[in-house]
C-alpha positions in Angstrom: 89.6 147.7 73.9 93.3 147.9 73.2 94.6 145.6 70.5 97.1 142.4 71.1 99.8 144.8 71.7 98.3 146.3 74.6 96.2 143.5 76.4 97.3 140.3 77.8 101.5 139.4 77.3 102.1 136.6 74.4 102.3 133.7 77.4 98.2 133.6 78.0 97.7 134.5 81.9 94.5 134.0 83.3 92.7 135.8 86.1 93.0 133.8 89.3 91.7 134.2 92.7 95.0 134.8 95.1 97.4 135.9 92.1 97.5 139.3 90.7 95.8 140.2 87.8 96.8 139.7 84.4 97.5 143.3 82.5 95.1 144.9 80.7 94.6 148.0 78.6 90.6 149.4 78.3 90.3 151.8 75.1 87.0 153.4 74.3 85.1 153.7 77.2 82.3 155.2 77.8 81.0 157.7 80.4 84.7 157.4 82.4 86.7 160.5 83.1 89.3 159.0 80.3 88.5 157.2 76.9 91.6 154.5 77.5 93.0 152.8 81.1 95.3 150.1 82.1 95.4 147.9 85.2 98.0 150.0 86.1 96.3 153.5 86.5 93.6 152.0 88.5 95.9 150.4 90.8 95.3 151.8 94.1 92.0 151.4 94.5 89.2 148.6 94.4 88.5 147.4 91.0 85.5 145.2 90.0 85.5 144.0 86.0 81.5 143.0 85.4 81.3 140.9 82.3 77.7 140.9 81.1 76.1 140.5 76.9 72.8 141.2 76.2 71.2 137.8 76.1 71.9 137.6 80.0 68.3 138.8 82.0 70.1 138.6 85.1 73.2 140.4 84.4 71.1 143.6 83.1 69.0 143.3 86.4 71.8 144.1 88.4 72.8 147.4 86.7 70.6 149.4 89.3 72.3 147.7 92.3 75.9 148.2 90.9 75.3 151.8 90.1 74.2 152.2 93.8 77.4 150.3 95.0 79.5 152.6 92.9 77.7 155.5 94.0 78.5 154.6 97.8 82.1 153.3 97.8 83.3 156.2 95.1 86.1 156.9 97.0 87.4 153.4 97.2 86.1 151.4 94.3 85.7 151.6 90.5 83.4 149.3 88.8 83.7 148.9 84.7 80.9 146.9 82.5 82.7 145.0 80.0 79.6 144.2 77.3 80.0 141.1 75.2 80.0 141.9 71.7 80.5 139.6 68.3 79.8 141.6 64.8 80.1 138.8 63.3 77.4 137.6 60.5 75.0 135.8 61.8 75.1 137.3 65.7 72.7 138.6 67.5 74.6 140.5 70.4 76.3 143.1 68.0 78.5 146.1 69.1 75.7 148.5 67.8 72.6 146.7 69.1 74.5 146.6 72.1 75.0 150.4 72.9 71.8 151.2 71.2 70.2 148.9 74.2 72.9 149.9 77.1 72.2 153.4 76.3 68.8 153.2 76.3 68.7 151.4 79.8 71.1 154.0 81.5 68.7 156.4 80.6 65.5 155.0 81.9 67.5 153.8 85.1 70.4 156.6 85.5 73.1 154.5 85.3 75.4 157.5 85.6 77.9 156.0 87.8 78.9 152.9 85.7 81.6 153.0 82.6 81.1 150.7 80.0 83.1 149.2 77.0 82.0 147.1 74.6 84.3 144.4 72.9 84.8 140.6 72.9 88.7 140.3 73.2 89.0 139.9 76.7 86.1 137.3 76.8 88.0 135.0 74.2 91.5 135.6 76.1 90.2 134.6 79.5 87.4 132.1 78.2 84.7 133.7 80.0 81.5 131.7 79.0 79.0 132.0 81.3 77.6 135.5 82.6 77.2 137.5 85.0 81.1 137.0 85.5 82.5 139.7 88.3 86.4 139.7 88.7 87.3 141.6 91.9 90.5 143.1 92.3 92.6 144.9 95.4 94.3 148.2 95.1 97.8 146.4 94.6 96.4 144.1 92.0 95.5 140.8 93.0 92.2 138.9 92.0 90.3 138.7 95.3 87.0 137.0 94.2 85.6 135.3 90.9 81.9 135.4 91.3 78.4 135.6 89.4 77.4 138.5 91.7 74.3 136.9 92.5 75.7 137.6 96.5 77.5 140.8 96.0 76.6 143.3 98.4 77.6 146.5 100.0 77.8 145.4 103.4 80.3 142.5 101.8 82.6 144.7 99.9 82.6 146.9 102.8 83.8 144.1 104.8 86.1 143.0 102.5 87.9 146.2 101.9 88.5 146.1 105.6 90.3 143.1 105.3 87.7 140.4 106.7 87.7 137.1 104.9 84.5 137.1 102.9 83.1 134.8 100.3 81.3 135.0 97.2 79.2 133.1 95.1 81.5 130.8 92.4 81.1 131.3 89.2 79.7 128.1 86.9 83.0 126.9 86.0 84.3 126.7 89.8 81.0 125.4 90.8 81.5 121.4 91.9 78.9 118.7 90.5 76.4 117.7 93.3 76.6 114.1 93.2 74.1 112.8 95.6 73.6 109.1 95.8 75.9 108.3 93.0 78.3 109.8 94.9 80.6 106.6 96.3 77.7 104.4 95.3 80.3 101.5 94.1 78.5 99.3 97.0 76.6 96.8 95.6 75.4 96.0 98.3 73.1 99.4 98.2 69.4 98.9 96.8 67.8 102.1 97.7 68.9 105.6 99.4 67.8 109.3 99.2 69.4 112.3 100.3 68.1 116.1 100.8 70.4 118.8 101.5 70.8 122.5 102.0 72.3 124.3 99.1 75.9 124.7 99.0 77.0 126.4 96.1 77.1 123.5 94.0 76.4 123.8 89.9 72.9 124.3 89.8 71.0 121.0 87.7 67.2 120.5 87.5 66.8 118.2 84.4 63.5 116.8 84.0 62.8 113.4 85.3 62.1 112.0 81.6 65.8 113.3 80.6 67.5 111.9 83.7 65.8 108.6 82.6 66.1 108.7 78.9 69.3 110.9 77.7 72.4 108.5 76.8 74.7 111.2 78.4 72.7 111.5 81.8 71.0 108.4 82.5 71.2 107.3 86.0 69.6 105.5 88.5 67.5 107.3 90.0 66.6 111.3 90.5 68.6 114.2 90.8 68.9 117.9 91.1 70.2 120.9 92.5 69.9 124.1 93.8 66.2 123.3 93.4 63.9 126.1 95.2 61.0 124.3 97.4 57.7 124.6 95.4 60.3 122.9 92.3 60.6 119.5 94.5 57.2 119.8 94.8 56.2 120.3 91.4 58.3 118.0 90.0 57.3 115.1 92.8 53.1 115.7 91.9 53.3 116.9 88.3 56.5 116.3 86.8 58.3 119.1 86.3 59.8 122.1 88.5 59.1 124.6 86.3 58.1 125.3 82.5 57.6 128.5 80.5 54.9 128.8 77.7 57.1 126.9 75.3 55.5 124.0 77.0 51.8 124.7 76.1 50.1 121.5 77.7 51.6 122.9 81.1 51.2 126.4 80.9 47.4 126.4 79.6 46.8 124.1 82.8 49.1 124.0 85.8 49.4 126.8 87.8 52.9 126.9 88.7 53.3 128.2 92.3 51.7 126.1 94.9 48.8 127.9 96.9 50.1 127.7 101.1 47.7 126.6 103.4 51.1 126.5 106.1 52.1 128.7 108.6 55.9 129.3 107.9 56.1 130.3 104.2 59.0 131.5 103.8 61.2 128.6 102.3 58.6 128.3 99.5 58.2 132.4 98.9 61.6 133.4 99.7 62.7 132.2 96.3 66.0 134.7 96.3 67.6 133.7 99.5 70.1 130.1 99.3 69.3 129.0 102.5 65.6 128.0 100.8 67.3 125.9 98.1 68.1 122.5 98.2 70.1 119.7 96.6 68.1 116.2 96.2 68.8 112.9 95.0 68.0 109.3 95.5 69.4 105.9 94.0 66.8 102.5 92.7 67.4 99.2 91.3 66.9 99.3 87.6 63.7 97.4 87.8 61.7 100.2 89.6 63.0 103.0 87.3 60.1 104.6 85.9 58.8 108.6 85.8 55.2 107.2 87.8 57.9 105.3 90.4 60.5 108.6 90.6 57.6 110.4 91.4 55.8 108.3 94.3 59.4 108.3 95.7 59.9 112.0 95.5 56.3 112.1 97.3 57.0 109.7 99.9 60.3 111.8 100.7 59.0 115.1 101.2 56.5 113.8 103.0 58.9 112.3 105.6 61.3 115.6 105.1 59.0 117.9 106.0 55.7 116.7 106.8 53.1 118.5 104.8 50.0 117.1 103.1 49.3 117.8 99.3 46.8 117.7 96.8 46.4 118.3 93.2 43.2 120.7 92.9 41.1 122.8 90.5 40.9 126.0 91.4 39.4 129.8 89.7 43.5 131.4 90.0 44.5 134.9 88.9 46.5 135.2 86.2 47.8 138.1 83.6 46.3 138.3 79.9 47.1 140.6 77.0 44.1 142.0 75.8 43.1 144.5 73.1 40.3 147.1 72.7 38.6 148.2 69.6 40.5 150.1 67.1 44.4 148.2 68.4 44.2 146.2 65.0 44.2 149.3 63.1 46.3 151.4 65.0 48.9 148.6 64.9 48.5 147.3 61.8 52.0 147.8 59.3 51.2 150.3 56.9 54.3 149.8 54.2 55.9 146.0 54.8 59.0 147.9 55.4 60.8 146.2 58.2 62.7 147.9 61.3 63.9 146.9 64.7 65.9 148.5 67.3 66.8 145.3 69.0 68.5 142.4 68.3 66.7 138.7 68.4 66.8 138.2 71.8 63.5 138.9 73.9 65.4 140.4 76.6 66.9 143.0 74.8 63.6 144.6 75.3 64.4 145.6 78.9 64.7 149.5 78.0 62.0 149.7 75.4 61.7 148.6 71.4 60.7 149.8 68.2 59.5 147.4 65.6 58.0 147.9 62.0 56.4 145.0 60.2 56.8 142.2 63.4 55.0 139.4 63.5 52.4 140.0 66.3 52.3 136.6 68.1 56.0 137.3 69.2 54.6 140.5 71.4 53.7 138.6 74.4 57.4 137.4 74.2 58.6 140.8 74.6 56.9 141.5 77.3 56.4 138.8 79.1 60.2 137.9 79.2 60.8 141.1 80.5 58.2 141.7 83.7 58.9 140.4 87.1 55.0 139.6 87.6 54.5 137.0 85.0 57.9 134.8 86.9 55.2 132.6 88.5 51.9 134.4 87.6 50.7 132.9 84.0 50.7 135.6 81.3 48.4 134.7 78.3 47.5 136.5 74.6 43.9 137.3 74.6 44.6 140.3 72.1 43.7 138.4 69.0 46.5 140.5 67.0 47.2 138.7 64.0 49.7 139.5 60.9 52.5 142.6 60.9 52.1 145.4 62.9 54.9 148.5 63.6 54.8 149.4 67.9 56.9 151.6 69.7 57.2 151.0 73.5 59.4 153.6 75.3 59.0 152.0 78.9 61.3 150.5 81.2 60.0 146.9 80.4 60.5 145.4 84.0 57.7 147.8 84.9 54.4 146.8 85.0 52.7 150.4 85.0 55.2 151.8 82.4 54.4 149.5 79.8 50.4 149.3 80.4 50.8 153.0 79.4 52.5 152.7 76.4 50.5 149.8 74.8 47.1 152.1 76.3 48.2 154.3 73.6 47.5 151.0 71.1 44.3 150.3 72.5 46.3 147.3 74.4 46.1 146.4 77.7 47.5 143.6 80.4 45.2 143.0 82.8 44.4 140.8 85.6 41.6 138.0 85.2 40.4 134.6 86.6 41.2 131.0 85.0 40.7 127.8 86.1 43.6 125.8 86.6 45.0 122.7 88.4 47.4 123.3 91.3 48.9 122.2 94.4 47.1 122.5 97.2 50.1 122.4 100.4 48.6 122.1 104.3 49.7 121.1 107.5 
C-alpha cells in the first residue's frame, strides 16, 4: 500500500455510494500483473475492493465464489482482496500470519484469479470496521454499491454492468435499527402489542431474553430481535435461547439445537441462507408482567397464532459428531521437547487452510476443528478423545472439509465420527 503521499488527499474523502471514488494507490500486490496500481489505471473497467482480516469466517468462505466471479467477468471486472493487517504488539491478525494463512488457502482452493494486498491504511482512513466490506466501483469511477457481499452474485453484477438498477445487501453501519413495538410507542394508552415481520435488511439483533431484561443499556419492555431465522423464534420461545455454541455447556451437553420437522413445508426452517426465511419480532408489556417465564409464554402464544404449528419439548436418541481417539493417538501426539510453534495466529478460524502446532494444549483441538466445518453449524460436535496435556499435530487439510481432515487426524490415530446421544429437542407438527 502506498504511503500518505500516495493514498487519500489531505481533506479525508470517504467512499460513497453515487460519488466517485476517493483516489487510491495499491503497492505490493500479490498475484496481479503489476506490483503497484491507482484508481486511475483501473479506470475503465468494473472494480470491486473486498475488505476481509482473518478473524472474519464468513469473509474467507466467499473466496471460492469471488474467484469464480472473477474468472467469468475477466473481461469486464477486476476484483482486489484488501486483508486487514495490524503488526502491532499484542495483535493477532499480523501481516505475516496473514499471508502465511492467505497463501495457504489459495493453494488448497486455487484462488488464482484473486490479487491480494495486505495493509491496514486504507481500513483506518475510511473507518471500515465491520467485515466482509465490498466497495463496487464503475469503469468511470463512481462507488456503485457498499455491501457485505452476503447477496453478491453473478447474475447481479451481470445485470448491473448492463445498467439495471440493482441492489445489495448494506453493510452494518448503513443497516437501520429495527424498532418493533418501541417504535412510536409514546401512546400511553398502549398495554400490549406484538409484531412479526419479513426481513428487510435491517441491523441484525438477537440478544438473549435475560439481556434485553437485565442490561442498563438495553432494557426494554418487552422482546426483540432481528433477522432471526425460524427454528431461532422457536428456540428462544420453548428454551430460551436462539442459539448457543459450546461456550455454553449446560445447553450444548443437552439441547439439540435444530428442531426435528414433523411439517410438510420445511423450507423456512432449513433454508437458513435465503432472507425471505428471516424475520424481525417484537412485542411490548406493562412492567408488571416482565419476566423471562412471561416473555416466553408470549413468544409461544405468538407463533402459535403466526403460523399455527404445535410443539413440544422431547427426549430423543439424536445424531451428533464426536472426536474420538484410537490406541496409540496419545503417544503419537504427545510433545516430545516443550518447544512451542504455531503457524497461525490465536484465532480458531485461522485454521481454515490447515495448522501446525508444537506443544498446544489439547483441549483447544476441538476448537480448531469444530469452528472450521460446516457439519457441526447445527450438528453438536463433542471431545471424546480423552487427549490431555501438550501435543505437536500437523493437519494439511482444507478444514471446511469433512473427509480431508478425518484423513489427516487418521494419521494420529484420531477420528470424528458420527454417534447417538440423547438429548432434549423440539419436537414441531401440524
Amino acid at each position: 500500500m502506498a504511503q500518505d503521499n500516495n493514498s487519500l488527499s489531505e481533506k479525508m474523502e470517504m467512499p460513497e455510494v453515487g460519488k466517485p471514488m476517493p483516489d487510491f494507490t495499491l503497492d505490493s500486490i500479490e498475484n496481479f500483473k503489476t506490483n503497484k496500481v491507482s484508481l486511475q489505471d483501473l479506470k475503465g473497467q468494473w472494480l470491486i475492493l473486498d475488505f476481509w482480516f482473518l478473524g472474519c469466517p464468513s469473509c474467507i468462505s466467499s473466496f471460492p465464489k469471488m474467484n469464480e466471479i472473477q474468472n467469468k467477468l475477466s473481461d469486464k471486472l477486476q476484483i482486489v482482496l484488501l486483508a486487514a493487517v495490524n503488526d502491532d504488539k499484542g495483535e493477532w491478525h499480523r501481516s505475516e500470519t496473514t499471508k502465511i494463512f492467505y497463501r495457504k488457502l489459495r493453494n488448497k482452493q486455487d484462488l488464482s484469479s484473486l490479487p491480494i494486498i495486505y495493509d491496514f491504511k486504507l481500513y483506518k482512513d475510511w473507518s471500515i470496521m465491520a467485515m466482509p466490506h465490498l466497495i463496487i466501483i464503475d469503469p468511470d469511477g463512481i462507488v456503485r454499491a457498499i455491501t457485505d457481499g452476503r447477496d453478491l452474485t453473478f447474475e447481479k453484477l451481470t445485470a448491473l454492468f448492463k445498467g439495471n438498477e440493482v441492489s445489495f445487501f448494506p453493510v452494518r453501519s448503513d443497516r437501520q435499527e429495527f424498532l418493533g413495538t418501541n417504535n412510536k410507542m409514546e401512546n400511553q394508552n398502549v398495554i400490549f402489542n406484538s409484531i412479526l415481520t419479513k426481513y428487510s435488511q435491517e441491523e441484525f439483533s438477537n440478544y438473549t431474553i435475560d439481556y434485553q431484561l437485565n442490561d442498563s443499556n438495553y432494557k426494554r419492555k418487552g422482546y426483540t430481535s432481528s433477522g432471526s431465522l425460524l427454528y431461532q423464534l422457536y428456540n428462544i420461545a420453548y428454551i430460551g435461547y436462539g442459539d448457543w455454541g459450546r461456550d455454553n455447556k449446560v445447553l450444548y451437553d443437552n439441547y439439540y439445537k435444530f428442531p426435528i420437522l414433523n411439517i410438510k413445508d420445511k423450507v423456512p426452517f432449513t433454508n437458513v441462507e435465503s432472507p425471505k426465511f428471516w424475520f424481525n419480532y417484537s412485542f411490548f408489556v406493562p412492567a408488571w408482567m416482565e419476566s423471562k417465564g412471561n416473555i416466553m409464554k408470549f413468544m409461544q402464544r405468538d407463533l402459535k397464532n403466526y403460523f399455527g404449528y404445535n410443539v413440544r419439548l422431547e427426549e430423543r436418541e439424536m445424531d451428533v459428531l464426536a472426536l474420538i481417539a484410537n490406541e496409540g493417538a496419545a503417544e503419537l501426539l504427545r510433545n516430545k521437547d516443550g518447544k512451542f510453534y504455531s503457524d497461525a495466529g490465536e484465532g480458531y478460524f485461522v485454521a481454515t487452510a490447515g495448522f501446525k502446532k508444537r506443544n498446544f494444549d489439547a483441549r483447544h483441538l476441538i476448537y480448531y476443528l469444530g469452528n472450521n466445518l460446516k457439519e457441526t453449524i447445527l450438528t453438536p460436535f463433542y471431545d471424546e478423545s480423552g487427549l490431555e496435556g501438550k501435543i505437536d499435530i500437523s493437519i494439511d487439510a482444507l478444514m471446511t472439509d469433512l473427509n480431508q481432515v478425518r484423513i489427516e487426524l487418521q494419521k494420529y490415530k484420531l477420528d470424528i465420527v458420527q454417534k447417538k446421544r440423547r438429548m432434549k429437542v423440539l419436537v414441531i407438527s401440524e
